[in-house]
N, C-alpha and C positions, 0 to 999 in steps of 0.2 A: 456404841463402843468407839473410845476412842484409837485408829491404827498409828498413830503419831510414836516409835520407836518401835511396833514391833516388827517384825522379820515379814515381810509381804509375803514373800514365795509359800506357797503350801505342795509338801510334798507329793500330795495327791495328785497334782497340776502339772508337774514336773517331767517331762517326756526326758528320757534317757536315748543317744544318737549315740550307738556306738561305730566306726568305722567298718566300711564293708571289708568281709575277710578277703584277701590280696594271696593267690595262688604265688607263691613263689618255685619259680623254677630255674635252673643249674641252665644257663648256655654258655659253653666256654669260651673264652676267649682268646684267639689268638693273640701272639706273638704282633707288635706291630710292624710293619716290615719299615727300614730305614729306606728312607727317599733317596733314591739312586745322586750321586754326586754327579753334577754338568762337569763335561770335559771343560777346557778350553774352546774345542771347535765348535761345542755346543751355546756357549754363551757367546761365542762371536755370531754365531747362525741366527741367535735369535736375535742379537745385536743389530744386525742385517735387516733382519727383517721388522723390528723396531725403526729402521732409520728410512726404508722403503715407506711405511705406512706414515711416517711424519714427512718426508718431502712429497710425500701426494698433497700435504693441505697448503703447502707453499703456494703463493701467489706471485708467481716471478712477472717481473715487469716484461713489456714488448720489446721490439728491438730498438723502437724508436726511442722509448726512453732510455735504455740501459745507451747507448751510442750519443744521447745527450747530455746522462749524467758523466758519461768519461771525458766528455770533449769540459763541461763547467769542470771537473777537479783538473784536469788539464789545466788548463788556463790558467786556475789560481796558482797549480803549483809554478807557474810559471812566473806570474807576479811576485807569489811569494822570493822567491828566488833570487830573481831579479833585484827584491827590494833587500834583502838579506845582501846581496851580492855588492850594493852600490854600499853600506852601512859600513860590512868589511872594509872594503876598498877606504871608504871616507877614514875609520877608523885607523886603519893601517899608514895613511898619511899621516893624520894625526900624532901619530905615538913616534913616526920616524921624523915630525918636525919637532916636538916635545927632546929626544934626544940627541940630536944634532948640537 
């Protein structure tokens, strides 16, 4: 015989699964309770204590650096200044020999 178009499956063959019966039962459900609102003092508290647990991983410099790095911006601000100051100055001649 040839099976070339017919239906392969034979009913005989054919195992039926039906789904295991599923006991349903009533549990009621409450109400969900509304999540309390944070004060202000509340969200500053935690704020607090958010800002305590971030400056622990801070790695602050020693003293010798932090007293090095004031004295280098020192300095510059001091050239800076300086050189800003002479600029002025030069400028300001400038513009009072221009009008004269």
């Amino acid at each position: 015989m040839d099976d070339i178009g017919q239906n392969q499956s034979d009913p005989a063959t054919q195992v039926s699964v039906s789904p295991p019966a599923v006991k349903k039962t009533y549990t009621p459900v409450s109400k969900p309770t509304a999540p309390k609102e944070k004060t202000v003092i509340d969200k500053s508290i935690q704020f607090l204590r958010e800002v305590k647990v971030e400056l622990k991983k801070v790695t602050w410099p020693s003293r010798k650096q932090t007293l090095g790095s004031t004295a280098v911006v020192i300095i510059i601000v001091a050239i800076i200044s300086l050189f800003l100051g002479v600029v002025d100055a030069g400028l300001a001649g400038l513009i009072r020999a221009v009008l004269r």
